[in-house]
C-alpha positions as CSV (number, residue, x, y, z in Angstrom):
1,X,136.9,107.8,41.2
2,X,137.9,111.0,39.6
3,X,134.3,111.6,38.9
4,X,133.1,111.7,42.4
5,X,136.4,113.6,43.2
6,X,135.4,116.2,40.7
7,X,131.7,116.8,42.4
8,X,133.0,117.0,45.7
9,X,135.1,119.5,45.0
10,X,132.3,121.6,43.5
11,X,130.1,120.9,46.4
12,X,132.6,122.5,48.2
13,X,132.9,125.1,45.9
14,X,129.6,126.2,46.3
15,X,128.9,126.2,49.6
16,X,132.0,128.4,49.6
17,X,130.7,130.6,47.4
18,X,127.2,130.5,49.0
19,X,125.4,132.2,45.8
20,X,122.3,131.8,44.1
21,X,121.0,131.1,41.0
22,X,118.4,132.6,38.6
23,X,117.6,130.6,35.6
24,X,116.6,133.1,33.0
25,X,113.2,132.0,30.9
26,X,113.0,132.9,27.3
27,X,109.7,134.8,27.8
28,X,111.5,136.5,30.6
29,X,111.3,140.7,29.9
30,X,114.0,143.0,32.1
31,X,110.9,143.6,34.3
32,X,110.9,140.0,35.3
33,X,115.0,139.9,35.5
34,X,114.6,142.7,38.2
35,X,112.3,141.0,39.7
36,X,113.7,138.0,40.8
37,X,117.2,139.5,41.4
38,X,115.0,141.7,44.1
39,X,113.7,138.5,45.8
40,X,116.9,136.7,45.7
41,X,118.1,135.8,49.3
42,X,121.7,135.1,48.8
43,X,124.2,138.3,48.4
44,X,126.0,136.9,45.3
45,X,123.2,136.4,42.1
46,X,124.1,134.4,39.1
47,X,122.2,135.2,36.3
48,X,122.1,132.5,33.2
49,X,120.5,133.3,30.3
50,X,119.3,130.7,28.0
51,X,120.3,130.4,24.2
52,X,120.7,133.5,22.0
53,X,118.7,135.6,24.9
54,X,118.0,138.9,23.7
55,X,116.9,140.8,27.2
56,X,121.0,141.3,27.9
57,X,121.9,142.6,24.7
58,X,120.7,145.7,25.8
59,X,122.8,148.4,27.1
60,X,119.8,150.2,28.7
61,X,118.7,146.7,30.5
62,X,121.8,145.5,31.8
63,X,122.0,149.1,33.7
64,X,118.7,148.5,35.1
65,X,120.3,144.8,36.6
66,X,123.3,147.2,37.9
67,X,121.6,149.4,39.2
68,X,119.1,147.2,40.9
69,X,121.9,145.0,42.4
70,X,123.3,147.8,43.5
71,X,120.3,149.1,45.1
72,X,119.3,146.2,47.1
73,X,123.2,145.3,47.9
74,X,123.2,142.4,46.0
75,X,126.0,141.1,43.5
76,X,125.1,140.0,40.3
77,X,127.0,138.0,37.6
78,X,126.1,137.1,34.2
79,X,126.8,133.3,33.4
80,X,127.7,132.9,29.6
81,X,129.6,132.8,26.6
82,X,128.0,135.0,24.6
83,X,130.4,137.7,23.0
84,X,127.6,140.5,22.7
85,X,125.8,140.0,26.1
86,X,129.6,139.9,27.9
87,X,130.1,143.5,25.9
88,X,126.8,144.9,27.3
89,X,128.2,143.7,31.1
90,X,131.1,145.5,30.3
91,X,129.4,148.8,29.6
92,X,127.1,148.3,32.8
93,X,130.4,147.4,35.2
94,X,128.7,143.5,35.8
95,X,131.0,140.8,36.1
96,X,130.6,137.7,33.7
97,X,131.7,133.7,34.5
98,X,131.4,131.7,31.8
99,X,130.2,128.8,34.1
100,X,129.3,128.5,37.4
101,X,131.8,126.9,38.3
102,X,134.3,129.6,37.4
103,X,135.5,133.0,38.8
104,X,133.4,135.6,37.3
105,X,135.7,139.0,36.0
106,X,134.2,142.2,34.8
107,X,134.9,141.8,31.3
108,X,137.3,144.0,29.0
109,X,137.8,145.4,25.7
110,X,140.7,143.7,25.1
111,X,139.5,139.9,27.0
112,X,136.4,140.5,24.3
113,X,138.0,140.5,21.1
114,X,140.4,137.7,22.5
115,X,137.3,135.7,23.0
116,X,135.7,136.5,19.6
117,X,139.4,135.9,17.8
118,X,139.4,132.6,19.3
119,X,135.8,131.8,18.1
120,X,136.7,133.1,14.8
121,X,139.5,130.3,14.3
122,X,136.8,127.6,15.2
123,X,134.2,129.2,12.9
124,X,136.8,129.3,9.8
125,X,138.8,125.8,10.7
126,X,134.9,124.4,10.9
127,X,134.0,125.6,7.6
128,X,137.0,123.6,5.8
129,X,136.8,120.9,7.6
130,X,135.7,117.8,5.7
131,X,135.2,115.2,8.6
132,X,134.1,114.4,12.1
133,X,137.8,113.6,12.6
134,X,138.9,116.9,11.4
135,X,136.5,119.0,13.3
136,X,137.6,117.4,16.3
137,X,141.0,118.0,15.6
138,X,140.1,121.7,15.0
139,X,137.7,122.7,18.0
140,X,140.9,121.1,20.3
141,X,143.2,123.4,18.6
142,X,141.1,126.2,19.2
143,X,140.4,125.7,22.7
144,X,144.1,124.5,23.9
145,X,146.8,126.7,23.9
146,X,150.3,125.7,23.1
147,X,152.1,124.4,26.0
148,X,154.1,127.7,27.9
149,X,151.8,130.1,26.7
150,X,148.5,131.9,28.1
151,X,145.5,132.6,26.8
152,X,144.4,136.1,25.3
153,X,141.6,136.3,28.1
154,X,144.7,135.5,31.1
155,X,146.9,138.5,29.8
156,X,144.2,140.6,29.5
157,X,143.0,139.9,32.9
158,X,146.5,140.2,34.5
159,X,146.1,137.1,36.8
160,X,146.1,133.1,36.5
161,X,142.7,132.6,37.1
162,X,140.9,129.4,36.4
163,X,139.3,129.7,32.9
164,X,136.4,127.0,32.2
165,X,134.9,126.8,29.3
166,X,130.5,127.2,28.7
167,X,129.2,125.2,25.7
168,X,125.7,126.4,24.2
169,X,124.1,123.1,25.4
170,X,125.5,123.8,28.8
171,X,123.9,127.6,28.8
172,X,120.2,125.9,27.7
173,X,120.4,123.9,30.7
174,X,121.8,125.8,33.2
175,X,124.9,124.5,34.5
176,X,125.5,121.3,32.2
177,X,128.2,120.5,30.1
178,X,130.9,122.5,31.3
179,X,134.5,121.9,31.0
180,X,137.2,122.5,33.2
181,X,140.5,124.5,32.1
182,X,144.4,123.6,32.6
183,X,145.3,124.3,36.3
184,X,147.5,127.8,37.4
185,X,150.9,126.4,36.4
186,X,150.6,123.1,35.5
187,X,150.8,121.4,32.2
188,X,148.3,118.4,31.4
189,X,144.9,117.7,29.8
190,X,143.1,120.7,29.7
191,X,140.3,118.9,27.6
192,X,139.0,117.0,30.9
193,X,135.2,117.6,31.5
194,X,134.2,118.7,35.2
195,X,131.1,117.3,36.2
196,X,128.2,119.0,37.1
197,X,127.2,119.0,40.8
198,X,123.3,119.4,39.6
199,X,123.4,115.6,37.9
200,X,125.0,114.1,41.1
201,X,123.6,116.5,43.9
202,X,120.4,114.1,44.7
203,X,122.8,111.1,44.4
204,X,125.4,112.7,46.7
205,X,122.8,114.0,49.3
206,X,120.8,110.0,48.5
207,X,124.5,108.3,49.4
208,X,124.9,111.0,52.3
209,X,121.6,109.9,54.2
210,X,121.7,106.1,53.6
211,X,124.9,106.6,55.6
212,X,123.9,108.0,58.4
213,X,120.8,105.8,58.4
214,X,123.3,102.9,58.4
215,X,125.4,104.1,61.2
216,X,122.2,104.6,63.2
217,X,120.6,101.0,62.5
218,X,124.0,99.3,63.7
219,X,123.8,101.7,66.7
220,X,120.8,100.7,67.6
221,X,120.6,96.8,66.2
222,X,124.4,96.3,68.2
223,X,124.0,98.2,71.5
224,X,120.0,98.7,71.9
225,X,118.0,95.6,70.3
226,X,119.8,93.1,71.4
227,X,117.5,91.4,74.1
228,X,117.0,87.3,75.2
229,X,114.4,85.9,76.7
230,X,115.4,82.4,78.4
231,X,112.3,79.9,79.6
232,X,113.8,77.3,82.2
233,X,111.4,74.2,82.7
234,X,112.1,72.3,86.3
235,X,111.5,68.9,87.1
236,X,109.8,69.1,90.2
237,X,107.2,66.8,92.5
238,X,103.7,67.4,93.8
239,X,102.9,66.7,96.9
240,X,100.2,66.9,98.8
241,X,99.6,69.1,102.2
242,X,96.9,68.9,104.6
243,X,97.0,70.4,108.5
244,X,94.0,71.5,110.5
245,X,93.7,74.9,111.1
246,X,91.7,77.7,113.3
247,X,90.0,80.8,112.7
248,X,89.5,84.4,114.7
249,X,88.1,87.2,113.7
250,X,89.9,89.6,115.4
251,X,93.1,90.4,113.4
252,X,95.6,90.8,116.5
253,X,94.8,87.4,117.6
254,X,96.5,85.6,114.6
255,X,99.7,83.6,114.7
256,X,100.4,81.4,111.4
257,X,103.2,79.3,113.4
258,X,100.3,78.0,115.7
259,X,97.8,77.5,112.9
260,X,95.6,80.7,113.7
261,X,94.7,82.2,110.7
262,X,92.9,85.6,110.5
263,X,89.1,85.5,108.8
264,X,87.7,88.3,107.0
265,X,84.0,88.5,106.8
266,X,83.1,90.2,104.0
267,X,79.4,91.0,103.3
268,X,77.2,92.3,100.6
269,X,74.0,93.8,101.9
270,X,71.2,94.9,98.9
271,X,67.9,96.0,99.3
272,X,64.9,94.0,98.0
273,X,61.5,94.9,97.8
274,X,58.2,93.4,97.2
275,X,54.4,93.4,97.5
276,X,52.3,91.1,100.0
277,X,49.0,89.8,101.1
278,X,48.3,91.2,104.7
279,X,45.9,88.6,106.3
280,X,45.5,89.9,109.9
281,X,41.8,90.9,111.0
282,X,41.1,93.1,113.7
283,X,38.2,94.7,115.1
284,X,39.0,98.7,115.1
285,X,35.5,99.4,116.9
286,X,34.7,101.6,120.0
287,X,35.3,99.7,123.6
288,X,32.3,99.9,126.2
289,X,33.3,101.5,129.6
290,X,31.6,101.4,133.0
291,X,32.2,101.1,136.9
292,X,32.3,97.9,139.3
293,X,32.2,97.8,143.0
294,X,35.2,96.2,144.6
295,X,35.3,94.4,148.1
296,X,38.7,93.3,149.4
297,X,39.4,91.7,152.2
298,X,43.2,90.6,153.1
299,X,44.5,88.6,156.1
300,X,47.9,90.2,157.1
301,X,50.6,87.9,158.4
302,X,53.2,88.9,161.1
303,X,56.7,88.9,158.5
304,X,55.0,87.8,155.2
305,X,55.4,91.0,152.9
306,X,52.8,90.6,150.2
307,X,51.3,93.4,147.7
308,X,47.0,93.9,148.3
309,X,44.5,94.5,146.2
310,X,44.6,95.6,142.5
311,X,46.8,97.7,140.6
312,X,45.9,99.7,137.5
313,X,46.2,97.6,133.9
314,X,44.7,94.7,136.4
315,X,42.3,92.4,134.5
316,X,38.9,91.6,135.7
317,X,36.5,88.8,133.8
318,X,32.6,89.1,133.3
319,X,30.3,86.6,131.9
320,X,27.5,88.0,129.5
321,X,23.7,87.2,129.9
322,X,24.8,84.5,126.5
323,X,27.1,83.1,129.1
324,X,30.2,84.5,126.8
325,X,33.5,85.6,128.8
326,X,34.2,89.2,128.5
327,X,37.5,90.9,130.0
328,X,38.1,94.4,131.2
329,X,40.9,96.1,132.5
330,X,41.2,98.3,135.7
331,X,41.4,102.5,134.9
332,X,42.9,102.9,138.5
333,X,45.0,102.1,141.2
334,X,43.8,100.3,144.1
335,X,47.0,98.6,145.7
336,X,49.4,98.6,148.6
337,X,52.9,97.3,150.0
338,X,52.5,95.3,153.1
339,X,55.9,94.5,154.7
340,X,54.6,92.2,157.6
341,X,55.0,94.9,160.4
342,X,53.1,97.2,162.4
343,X,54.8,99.8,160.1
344,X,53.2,98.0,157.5
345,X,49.6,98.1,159.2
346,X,50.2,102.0,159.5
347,X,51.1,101.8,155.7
348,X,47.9,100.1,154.6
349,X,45.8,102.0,156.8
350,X,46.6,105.7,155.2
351,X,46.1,103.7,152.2
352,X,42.5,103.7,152.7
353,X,42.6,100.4,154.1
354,X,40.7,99.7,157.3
355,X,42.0,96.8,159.9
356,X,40.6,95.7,162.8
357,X,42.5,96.7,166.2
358,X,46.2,98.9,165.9
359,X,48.7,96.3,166.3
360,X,49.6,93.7,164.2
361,X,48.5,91.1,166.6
362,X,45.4,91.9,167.3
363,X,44.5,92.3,164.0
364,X,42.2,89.6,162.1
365,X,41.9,91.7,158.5
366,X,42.3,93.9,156.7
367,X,39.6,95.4,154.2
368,X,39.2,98.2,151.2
369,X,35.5,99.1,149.4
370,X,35.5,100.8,146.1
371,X,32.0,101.6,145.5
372,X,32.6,103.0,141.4
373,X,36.0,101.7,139.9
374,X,36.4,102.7,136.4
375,X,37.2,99.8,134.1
376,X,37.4,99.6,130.2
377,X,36.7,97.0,127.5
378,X,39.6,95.0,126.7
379,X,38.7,95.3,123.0
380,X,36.1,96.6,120.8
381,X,32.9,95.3,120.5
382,X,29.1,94.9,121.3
383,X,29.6,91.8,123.1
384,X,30.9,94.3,126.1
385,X,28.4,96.2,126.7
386,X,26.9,93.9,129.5
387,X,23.9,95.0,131.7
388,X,23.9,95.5,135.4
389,X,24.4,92.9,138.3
390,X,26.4,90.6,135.9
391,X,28.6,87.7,137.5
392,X,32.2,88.2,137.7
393,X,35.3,86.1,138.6
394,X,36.7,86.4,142.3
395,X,40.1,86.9,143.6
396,X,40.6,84.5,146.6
397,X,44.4,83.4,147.5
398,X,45.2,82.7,151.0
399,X,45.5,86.0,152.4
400,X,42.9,88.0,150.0
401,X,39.6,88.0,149.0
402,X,38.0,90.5,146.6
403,X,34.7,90.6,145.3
404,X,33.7,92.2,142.2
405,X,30.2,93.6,141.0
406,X,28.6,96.3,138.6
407,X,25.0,98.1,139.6
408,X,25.1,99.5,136.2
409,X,25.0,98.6,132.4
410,X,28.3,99.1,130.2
411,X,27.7,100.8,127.4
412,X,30.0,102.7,124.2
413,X,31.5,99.0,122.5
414,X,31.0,99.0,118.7
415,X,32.3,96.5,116.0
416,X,34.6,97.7,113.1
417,X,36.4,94.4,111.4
418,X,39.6,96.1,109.6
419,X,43.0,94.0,108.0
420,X,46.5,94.5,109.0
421,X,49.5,93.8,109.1
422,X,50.6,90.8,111.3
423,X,54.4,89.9,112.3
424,X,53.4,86.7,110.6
425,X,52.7,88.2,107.4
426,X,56.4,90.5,107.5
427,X,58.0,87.3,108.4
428,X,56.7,84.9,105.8
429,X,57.4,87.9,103.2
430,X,61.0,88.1,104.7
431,X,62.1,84.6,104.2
432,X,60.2,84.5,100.5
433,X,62.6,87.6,99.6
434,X,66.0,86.0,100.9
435,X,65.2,82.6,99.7
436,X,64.3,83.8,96.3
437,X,67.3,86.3,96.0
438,X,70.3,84.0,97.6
439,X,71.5,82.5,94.8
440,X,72.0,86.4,93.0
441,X,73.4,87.3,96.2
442,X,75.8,84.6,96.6
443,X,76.7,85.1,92.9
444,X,77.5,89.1,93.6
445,X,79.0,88.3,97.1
446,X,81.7,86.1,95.6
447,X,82.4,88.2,92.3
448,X,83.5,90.8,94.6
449,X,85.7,89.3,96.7
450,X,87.5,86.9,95.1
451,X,91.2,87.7,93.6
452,X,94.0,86.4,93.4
453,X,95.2,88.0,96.6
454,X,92.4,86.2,99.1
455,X,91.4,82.5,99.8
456,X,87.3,82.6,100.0
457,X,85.8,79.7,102.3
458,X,83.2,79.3,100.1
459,X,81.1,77.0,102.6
460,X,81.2,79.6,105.4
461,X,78.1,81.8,102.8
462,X,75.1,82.6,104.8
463,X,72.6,84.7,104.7
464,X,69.9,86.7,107.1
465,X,67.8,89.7,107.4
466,X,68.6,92.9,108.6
467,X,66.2,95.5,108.8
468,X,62.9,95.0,107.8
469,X,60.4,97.5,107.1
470,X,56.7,97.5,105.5
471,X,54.3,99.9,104.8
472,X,51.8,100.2,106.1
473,X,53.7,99.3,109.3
474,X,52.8,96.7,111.7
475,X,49.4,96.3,113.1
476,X,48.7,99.3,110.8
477,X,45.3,98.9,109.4
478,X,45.3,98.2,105.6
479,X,43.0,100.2,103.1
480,X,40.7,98.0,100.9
481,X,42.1,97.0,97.7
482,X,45.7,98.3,98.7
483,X,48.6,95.9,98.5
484,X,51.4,96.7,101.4
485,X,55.1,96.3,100.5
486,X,58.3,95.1,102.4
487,X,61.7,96.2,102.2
488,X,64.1,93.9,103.7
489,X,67.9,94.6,103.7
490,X,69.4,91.1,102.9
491,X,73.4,90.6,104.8
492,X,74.9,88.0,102.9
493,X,78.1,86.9,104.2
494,X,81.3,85.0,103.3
495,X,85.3,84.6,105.3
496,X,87.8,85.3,103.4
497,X,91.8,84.3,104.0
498,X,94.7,86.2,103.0
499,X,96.5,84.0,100.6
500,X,99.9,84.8,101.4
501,X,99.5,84.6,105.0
502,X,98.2,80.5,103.9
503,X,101.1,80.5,102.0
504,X,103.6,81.5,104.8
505,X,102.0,79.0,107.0
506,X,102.5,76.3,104.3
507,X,106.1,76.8,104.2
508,X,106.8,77.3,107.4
509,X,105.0,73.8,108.4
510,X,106.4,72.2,105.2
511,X,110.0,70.4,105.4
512,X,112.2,70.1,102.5
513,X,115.3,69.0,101.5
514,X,118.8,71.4,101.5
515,X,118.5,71.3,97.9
516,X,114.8,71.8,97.3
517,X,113.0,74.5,97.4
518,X,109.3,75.4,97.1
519,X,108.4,76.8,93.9
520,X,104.6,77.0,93.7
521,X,101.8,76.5,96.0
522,X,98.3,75.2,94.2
523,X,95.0,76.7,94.8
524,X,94.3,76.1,98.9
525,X,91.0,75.0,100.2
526,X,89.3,74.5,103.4
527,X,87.3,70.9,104.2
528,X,84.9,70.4,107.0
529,X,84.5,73.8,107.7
530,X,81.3,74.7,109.5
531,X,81.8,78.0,111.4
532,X,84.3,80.5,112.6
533,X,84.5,79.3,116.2
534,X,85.3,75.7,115.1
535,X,88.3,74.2,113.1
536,X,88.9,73.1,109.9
537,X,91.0,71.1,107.2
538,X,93.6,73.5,105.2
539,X,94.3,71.4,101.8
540,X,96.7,72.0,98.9
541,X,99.7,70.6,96.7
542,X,102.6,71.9,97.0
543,X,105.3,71.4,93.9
544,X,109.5,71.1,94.9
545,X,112.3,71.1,92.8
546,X,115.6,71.7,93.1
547,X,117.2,74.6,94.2
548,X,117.6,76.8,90.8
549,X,117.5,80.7,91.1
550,X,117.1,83.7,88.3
551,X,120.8,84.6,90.0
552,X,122.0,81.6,88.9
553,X,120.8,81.5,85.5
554,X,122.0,85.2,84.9
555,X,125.5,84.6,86.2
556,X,125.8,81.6,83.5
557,X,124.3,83.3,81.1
558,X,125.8,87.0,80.6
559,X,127.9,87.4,77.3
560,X,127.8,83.7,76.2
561,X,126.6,82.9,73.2
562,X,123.0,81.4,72.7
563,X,124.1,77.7,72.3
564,X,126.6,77.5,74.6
565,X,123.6,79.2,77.6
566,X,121.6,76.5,76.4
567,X,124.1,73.6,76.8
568,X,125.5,74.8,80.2
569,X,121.4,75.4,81.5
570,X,120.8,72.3,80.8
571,X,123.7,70.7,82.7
572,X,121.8,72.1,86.2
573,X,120.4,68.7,87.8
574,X,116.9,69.1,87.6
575,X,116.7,71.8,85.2
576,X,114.3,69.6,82.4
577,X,114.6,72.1,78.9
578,X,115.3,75.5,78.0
579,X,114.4,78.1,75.5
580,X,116.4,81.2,74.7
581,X,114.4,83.5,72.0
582,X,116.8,86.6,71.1
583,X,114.5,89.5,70.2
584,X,116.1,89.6,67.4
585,X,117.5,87.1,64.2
586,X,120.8,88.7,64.2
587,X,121.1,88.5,68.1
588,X,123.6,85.6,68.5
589,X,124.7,86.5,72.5
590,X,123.2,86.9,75.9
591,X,123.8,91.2,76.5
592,X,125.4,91.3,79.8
593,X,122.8,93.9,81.0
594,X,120.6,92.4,83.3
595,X,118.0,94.6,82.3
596,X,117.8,93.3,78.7
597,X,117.6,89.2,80.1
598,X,114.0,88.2,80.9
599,X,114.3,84.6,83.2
600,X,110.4,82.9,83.1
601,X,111.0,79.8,85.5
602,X,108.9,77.2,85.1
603,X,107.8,73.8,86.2
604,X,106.5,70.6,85.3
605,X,105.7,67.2,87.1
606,X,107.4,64.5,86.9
């Protein structure tokens, strides 16, 4: 104890006297002494010398340190025992401790030869002395002066100054070895050693630290760790809940107490394209032309409207001299509107129709002669170019007759057999592509809209075309050797429910007892379902327990210890096992801070 006493005292010490010191080396010139005094932060520069040191027994050189010191307003003191280098710091004005630990004094004539008189007695007493016993008994009659008295070094100096002896050893090593003096006016054991902060500074600072450290652990282990996490297992029942159900698609028409739940179509539309065989023929060749002679004849009846004659786009039939049917279509216009009326009659007539007598009575018909009507091939072809006076097909209803005829050969068809593309062709490519693709689709479809947020009627997928588009385009003529390609946009589609909105409805429709409660709804599905517009079967199974909250467990659980949580948990009706796991071993309580009490509630079938 008086050890430790000792050191803290010289800790104090020298922070007090906030100095710093230079070690002096043996190969050390004054050049090197000056040197580091220069470079020495502190204002107060103890200089120790090691054994028998010869750079300080030179008047000119401890000058230099003087001066120097002075010159860069420092303060230096020689540390050591050493008669001649204490008589050289005399001459130069430099104050001399004799350990570190001890008030440095600008030494005198007179404190010098006190000093080397008391060295003489131990040098003299040492050389008669015939045992280890006796040398002992000397050196302590040297170095302790009769009780009452002072020491040659205290007159000399005038004051009561603490006087602590340096031993050679204690000079080699700096600062070991040093021995502390009797106290300013008190007798005792001036032969007690001081001990040297250098041997216990690391252990000091060492203790220092692993305090502190100590203090912050428990901090932190009693007021931050502590942390419980408590896993209550309920008893509870499944049962099973089914209720038909309807679907809109419009999300302002829902209403979950009626059973109207709210679909979502989601869809996934990708492009696919591919390469097929275009198998339409068509001949591409010229189309023969020509006139025909027309003769109609039409019987007007008094209030029977009725439209005469033929109207461009009309189609007229001629047989070849093979007997082969050949059609042509009308270039022209040869029509009119007949009402029924003498209006009518008046109509016709500046229509180029000519009708025996001007009223509508007297009038038996009606007739128009086109001498050269233009028609044109329906198609391409040789076949159509037919000679003169070929038969063709009369017109005759009740009220009209019209005769066709052609004094002339057709001429211009010409054959050209090209392939293209036929509806049939896109559409047999189409439903190859979505066939071959819906299971990929399907696949994508539902890995993008299923979560745990939604409920996807997987029965409602389907998928259709939407646009479709090949190149070359329809009826487009295909180049020899070329393969055409389709691009169909495939819409695949699947409803999607909003889980808690299934949820709410569940509850809502679900009846339990005053102490039960819901505490998990399984994974919902949807049976029978075939489209939007119809109904279907909502299925689940639903799990109730009795009626234990998080509130509850906290409120029976805050500052108790661990075992007594656990036995009052497990006195809840229902409640089946619990778990408490501190967060760590030396955590014994439940911390009254909510934040730091994790409740998991869980459940299990009976």
């Amino acid at each position: 104890m008086f050890i430790l006493t000792q050191a803290f005292e010289n800790v104090l010490y020298l922070i007090h006297m906030n100095k710093e010191v230079i070690y002096l080396e043996p190969e050390d010139d004054i050049t090197d002494i000056l040197s580091k005094l220069q470079r020495a932060e502190q204002k107060v520069v103890a200089l120790v010398p090691p054994k028998k040191a010869t750079m300080l027994r030179s008047a000119v050189n401890m000058k230099l340190v003087a001066r120097a010191a002075k010159e860069c307003k420092k303060v230096a003191v020689i540390v050591t025992a050493d008669p001649a280098i204490s008589k050289m710091a005399m001459t130069a004005q430099i104050p001399v401790a004799k350990t570190l630990q001890s008030r440095p004094v600008v030494p005198t004539k007179e404190s010098l030869e006190a000093a080397q008189a008391e060295e003489q007695v131990i040098d003299e007493d040492l050389a008669d002395a015939s045992d280890k016993a006796e040398l002992d008994s000397l050196k302590a009659k040297a170095k302790t002066p009769a009780v009452g008295t002072k020491s040659a070094s205290e007159k000399v100096s005038g004051k009561d100054a603490d006087t602590i002896e340096l031993s050679e050893e204690s000079l080699e090593n700096g600062s070991k070895g040093a021995k502390r003096g009797s106290e300013k006016g008190q007798k005792g054991d001036s032969s007690k050693k001081v001990p040297d902060i250098t041997k216990y500074r690391k252990w000091i600072i060492a203790g220092v630290a692993t305090a502190v450290l100590l203090i912050i652990f428990g901090v932190w282990a009693l007021v931050f760790a502590p942390a419980v996490k408590i896993t209550v297992a309920m008893s509870t029942t499944s049962n099973n809940f089914s209720e038909e159900v309807r679907f809109t698609s419009d999300p302002s028409a829902e209403n979950i107490t009626e059973g109207v739940l709210y679909a979502h179509k989601a869809t996934f539309e990708p492009e696919y394209s591919e390469n097929f065989e275009a198998t339409g023929k068509e001949d591409r060749g010229e189309r023969a032309t020509g006139t025909v002679s027309l003769k109609m004849i039409f019987k007007p009846t008094s209030g029977t409207a009725a439209k005469i004659g033929l109207a461009k786009g009309a189609k007229l039939t001629a047989t070849t001299a093979d007997g082969k049917a050949v059609v042509y279509t009308l270039d022209e216009d040869y029509s009119a509107s007949f009402d029924g009326t003498d209006n009518g009659v008046s109509e016709i007539q500046s229509a180029g129709w000519k009708c025996t007598g001007s009223a509508l009575a007297g009038i038996s018909q009606c007739s128009l002669t086109v001498s050269s009507a233009k028609v044109t091939a329906a198609a391409a072809g040789e076949d159509y170019n037919i000679g003169a006076g070929r038969q063709w097909n009369s017109i005759t209803d009740d009220d009209e007759n019209i005769t066709i005829s052609n004094s002339g050969a057709f001429s211009g068809g010409s054959s050209r057999e090209v392939t293209t593309v036929t509806q049939a062709n896109l559409d047999s490519a189409k439903e190859r592509i979505l066939a071959s693709h819906a299971s990929e689709g399907r696949s994508l479809l539902l890995e993008q809209v299923k979560s745990d947020d939604v409920v996807v009627i997987e029965s409602s997928f389907a998928s259709e075309a939407g646009d479709v588009k090949s190149n070359p385009a329809l009826g487009a003529e295909v180049d020899e050797n070329a393969k055409p390609e389709i691009t169909v946009k495939a819409i695949y589609s699947v409803y999607t429910i909003d889980k808690t909105k299934i949820e709410e409805y569940i509850k809502a429709k679900m009846t339990v007892a005053d102490d039960q409660r819901i505490y998990s709804v399984g994974e919902p599905y949807f049976e029978r379902f075939t489209s939007i517009e119809e109904s279907a079967r909502l299925k689940t199974v639903v799990k109730t327990g009795p009626t234990v909250t998080e509130e509850t467990i906290l409120d029976k659980s805050k500052g108790r210890k661990i075992g007594e949580v656990q036995s009052l948990l497990r006195s809840i009706n229902g409640v089946s096992s619990v778990d408490i796991a501190p967060s760590y071993f030396w955590v014994r309580s439940v911390p009254n801070d909510p934040n730091k009490v994790t409740i998991e509630l869980t459940v299990e079938d009976n």
